[in-house]
N, C-alpha and C positions, 0 to 999 in steps of 0.2 A: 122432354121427359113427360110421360103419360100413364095416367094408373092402369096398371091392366087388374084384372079381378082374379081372385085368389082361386086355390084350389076347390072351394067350396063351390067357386059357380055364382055366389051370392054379393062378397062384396067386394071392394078394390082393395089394392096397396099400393107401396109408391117403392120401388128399387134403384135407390139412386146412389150412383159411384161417378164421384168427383174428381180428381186427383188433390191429395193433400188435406182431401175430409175423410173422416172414418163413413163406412156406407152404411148408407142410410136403409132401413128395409122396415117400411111401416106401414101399422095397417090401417086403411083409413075407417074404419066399422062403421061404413055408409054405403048401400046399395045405391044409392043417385050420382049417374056419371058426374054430373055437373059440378053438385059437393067437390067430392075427390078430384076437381080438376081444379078445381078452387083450392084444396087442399096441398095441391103441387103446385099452385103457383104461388102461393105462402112458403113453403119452405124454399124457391127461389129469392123470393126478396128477401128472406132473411138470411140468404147467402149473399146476395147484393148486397145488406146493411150492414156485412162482416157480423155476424151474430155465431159466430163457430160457439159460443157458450151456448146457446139455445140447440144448436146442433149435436152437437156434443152430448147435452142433456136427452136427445131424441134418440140418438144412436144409443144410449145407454138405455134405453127404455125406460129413466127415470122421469119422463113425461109423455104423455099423448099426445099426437098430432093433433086430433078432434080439439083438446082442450087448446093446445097452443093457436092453431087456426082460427079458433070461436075470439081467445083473447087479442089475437092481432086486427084481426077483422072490427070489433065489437069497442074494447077499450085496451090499445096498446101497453096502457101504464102499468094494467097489470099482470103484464109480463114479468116484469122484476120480483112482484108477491111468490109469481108461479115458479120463479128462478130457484127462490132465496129459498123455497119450502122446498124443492126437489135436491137445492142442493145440500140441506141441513144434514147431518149425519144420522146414524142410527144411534139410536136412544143405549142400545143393549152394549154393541163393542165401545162407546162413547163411556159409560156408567163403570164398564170393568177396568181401562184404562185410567180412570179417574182413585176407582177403587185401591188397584195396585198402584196406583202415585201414594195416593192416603200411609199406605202400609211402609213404603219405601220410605229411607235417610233423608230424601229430597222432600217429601212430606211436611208440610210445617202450617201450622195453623195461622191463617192472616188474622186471627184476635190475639193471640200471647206469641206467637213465634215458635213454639214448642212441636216435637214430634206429635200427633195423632197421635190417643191412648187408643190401645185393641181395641177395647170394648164399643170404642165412639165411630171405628169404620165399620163393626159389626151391628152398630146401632143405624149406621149409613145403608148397608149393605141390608137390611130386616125395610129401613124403609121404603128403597128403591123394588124391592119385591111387591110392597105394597102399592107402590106404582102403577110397575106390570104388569100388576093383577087389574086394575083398572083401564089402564088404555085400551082399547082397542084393538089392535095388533100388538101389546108387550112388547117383547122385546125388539122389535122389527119396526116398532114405530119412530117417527123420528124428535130432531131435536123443537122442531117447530112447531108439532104437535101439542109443546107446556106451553098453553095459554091458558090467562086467565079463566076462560072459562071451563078448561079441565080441571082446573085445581079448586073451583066454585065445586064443579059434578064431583069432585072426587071428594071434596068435606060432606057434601049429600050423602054421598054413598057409604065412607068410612065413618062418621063421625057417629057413635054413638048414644042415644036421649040420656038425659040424668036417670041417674036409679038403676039403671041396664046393668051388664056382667061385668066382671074384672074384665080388663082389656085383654086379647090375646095375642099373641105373635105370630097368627096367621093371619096370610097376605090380605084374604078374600074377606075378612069378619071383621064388624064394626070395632073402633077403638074408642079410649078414653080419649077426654081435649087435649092433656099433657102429650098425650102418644103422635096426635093429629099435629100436634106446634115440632115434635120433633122431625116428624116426614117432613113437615113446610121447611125446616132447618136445613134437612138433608136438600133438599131442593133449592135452599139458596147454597150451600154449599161449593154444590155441581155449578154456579152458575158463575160464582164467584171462583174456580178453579179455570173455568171456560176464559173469563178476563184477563184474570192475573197473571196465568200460566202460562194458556193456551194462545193467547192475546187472541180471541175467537171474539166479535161481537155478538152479544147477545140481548134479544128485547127481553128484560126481565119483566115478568107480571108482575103485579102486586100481588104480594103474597099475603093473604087473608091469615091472622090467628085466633083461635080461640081461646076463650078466657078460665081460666083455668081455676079450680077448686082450690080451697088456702089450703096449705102445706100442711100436711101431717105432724101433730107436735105431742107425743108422749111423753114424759118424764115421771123419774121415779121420786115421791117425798121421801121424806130421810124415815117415817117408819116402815114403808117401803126397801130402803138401803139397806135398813139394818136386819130385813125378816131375807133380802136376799144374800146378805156377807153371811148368816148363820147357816143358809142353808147350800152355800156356795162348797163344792170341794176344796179342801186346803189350797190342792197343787194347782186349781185354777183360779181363787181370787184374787192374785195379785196381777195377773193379766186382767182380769175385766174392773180391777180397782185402779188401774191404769185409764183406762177410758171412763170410768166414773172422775176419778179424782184430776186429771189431766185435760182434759174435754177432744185427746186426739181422736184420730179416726182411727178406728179400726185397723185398716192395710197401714197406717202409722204404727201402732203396735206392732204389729204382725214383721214391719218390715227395720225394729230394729237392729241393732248391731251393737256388739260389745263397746268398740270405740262411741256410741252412741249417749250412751249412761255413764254418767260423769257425775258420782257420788261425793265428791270432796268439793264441790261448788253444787251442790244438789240441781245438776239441770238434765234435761236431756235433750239430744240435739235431732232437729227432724230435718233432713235433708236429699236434695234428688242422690237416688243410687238406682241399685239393681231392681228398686222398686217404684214407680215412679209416683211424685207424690201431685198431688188435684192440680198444684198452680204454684206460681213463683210466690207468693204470698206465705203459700203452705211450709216455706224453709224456714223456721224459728227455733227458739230454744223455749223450752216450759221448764218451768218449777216444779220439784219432786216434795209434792209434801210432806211435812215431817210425821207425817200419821202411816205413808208408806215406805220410809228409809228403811227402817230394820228389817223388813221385807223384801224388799229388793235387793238390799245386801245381802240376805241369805241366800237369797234367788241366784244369784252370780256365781257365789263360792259353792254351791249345790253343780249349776248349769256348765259352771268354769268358760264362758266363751272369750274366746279370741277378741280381738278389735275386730275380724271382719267374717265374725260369725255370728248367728241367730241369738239371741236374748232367749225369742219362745221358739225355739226349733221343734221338729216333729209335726202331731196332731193341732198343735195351734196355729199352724201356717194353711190347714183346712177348713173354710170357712164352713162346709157341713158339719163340721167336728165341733165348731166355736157357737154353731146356732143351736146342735144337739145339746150338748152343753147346758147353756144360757136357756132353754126353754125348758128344759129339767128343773137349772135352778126357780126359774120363776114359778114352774107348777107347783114345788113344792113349798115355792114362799108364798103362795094364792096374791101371786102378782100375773095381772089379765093384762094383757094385749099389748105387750114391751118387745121392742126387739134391740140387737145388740146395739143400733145406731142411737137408740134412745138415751144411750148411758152417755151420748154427746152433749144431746138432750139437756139430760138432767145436770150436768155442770155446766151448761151454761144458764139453765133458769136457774139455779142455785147460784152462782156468780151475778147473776143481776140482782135477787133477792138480797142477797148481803152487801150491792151498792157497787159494783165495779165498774167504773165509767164505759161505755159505750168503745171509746175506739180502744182501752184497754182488751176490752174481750174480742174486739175482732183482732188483735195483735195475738191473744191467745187460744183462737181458735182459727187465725189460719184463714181469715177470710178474706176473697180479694177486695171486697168493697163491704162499707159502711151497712150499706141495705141490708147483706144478707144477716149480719146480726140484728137488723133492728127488730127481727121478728119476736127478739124477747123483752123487748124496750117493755113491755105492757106487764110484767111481770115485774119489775120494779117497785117496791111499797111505796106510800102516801108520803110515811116520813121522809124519806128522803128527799123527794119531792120539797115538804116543805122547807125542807133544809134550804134546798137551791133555793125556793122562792125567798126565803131569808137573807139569805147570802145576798143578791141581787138586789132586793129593800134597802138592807146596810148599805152597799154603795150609792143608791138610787138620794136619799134620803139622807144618809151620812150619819145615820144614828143606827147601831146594831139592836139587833129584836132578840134581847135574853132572852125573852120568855120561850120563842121559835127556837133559838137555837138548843135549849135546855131542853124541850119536848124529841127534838132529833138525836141526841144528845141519847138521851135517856131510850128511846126506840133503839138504836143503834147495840145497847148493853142489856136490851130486851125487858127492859123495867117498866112498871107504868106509870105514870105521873097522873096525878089527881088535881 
């Protein structure tokens, strides 16, 4: 076996036909005979050494001769680096196969076990574009290619300085930290479907996040409530006195059902259907206040629905209809900078203010964990506070502190004590 030189005149190739190997036809893109004979007796010894992967890999042009020659020569070990990268798959058919698993019944998230919500593969499918936009080759690039230090280049690149623009949802333009933690998410997602699924091993990087702004927390005061119930339309305050007085979410409303509203034990039940609800947590029953009964009751014998029909059917099941709405009402109650989710908001800072324990309100808002209510712990008044510190003295001590608990006491019925 000996290189002859290609059509050009200029360099060699190697045309080799084995019986029982695919043929071989490569170019050695070196004009020095010597090289290229060097380079054909490389790829014999590694027909010697039964290496048909390495071959295999040449025949498919998914490596160079030059490279595999230089690495055998040079340091054989890293042949296996040079293996494991050529044979890594494509990023692109890899991402869309992953994508349509997400969307599929087989689908199931390894944190809760539940179907993929649409919006969380379309959140998958927004970041992996933001990817593509960055690699190098896109979509053509491979699996080996997520390393660490692309995902360093790509928080360079996408992450945009404090004070900068609202984020956008294009591929190529900087984002917010929230937006930057949810790609790095999509990216372990992928990596965690590659293990679990695929049974595919993969070197995961460290996945770097950034620290993210504290949560946005609006709430309406009650003379607030009351400048937006006057200027609320009849036929829609009892839907948004729902998510005031209730603390549900929004698509909770939006997704009840007559079997739902259960007026003779005043509850209403929030559970997975046709709509699916945030998390297993999110299936509870709430209290119908009695400031909304008689309302609701009309609402019913008005709406007449079925057990497995809409409560607010029509224009309320349109979130643009529900924020057209609500931003009316607020312009005309000279309520600034509210939106509908606020009215969650505001019963739950209003439920801490009036003393509602802690795992009581994450039971009525539906929370999966402790943390996410604690965001209104600091809303809490003093008195009650001191209450606790009282309570805890009295057993500490074995002597109750009247004077403590008469001060709580009194705060509690909004009086002042002198």
């Amino acid at each position: 076996m000996r290189p002859t030189r290609r059509k050009d005149g200029r360099t060699y190739e190697l045309d080799v036909r084995w019986r029982g190997y695919a043929r071989l036809r490569l170019a050695c893109c070196t004009t020095n005979k010597a090289r290229a004979g060097a380079m054909a007796r490389t790829v014999v010894s590694l027909r010697d050494a039964g290496r048909r992967d390495l071959l295999g890999l040449l025949a498919d042009h998914r490596l160079t001769l030059a490279e595999v020659h230089d690495a055998y020569t040079r340091d054989p070990a890293t042949l296996e680096q040079m293996k494991a990268k050529a044979e890594s798959p494509h990023l692109g058919a890899l991402v869309d196969e992953w994508l349509g698993w997400c969307r599929s019944p087989a689908g199931l998230s390894p944190r809760n076990k539940r179907p993929y919500m649409p919006k969380t593969v379309r959140r998958y499918a927004v970041s992996w574009e933001g990817f593509f936009a960055v690699l190098p080759k896109a979509r053509d690039a491979r699996l080996s290619d997520i390393t660490r230090g692309f995902v360093l280049d790509y928080r360079r690149v996408r992450v945009r300085a404090r004070g900068g623009r609202k984020r956008q949802e294009v591929p190529n333009r900087p984002v917010s930290a929230a937006t930057f933690n949810r790609d790095i998410a999509a990216l372990g997602a992928l990596f965690t479907w590659l293990e679990d699924v695929k049974g595919v091993r993969v070197e995961r990087p460290k996945l770097p996040h950034e620290q993210e702004p504290r949560g946005r927390e609006r709430w309406l005061a009650v003379n607030e409530l009351s400048a937006f119930q006057q200027e609320c339309p009849a036929e829609w305050w009892l839907f948004f006195a729902l998510l005031f007085f209730t603390g549900a979410r929004l698509g909770e409303v939006q997704g009840l059902r007559g079997a739902d509203v259960l007026l003779s034990v005043r509850r209403i039940t929030i559970h997975e259907g046709e709509r699916r609800v945030k998390s297993s947590a999110a299936v509870r029953d709430l209290p119908i206040p009695q400031a909304l009964m008689d309302a609701l009751a009309s609402h019913l014998v008005r709406v007449g629905p079925e057990p497995a029909d809409l409560v607010f059917p029509a224009e309320f099941q349109s979130y643009k209809a529900v924020r057209r709405m609500w931003d009316a009402t607020c312009k005309q109650a000279k309520i600034a900078g509210a939106t509908p989710h606020d009215a969650r908001h505001t019963f739950a800072v209003h439920a801490m203010m009036a003393g509602v324990p802690l795992p009581r309100l994450q039971k009525l808002l539906g929370h999966s964990t402790p943390i996410m209510s604690l965001r209104y712990m600091r809303h809490a008044p003093e008195a009650f506070l001191d209450e606790d510190a009282a309570a805890v003295a009295s057993h500490l001590s074995g002597v109750i502190d009247h004077e403590a608990a008469a001060r709580a006491a009194a705060a509690r019925r909004g009086l002042k004590v002198v």
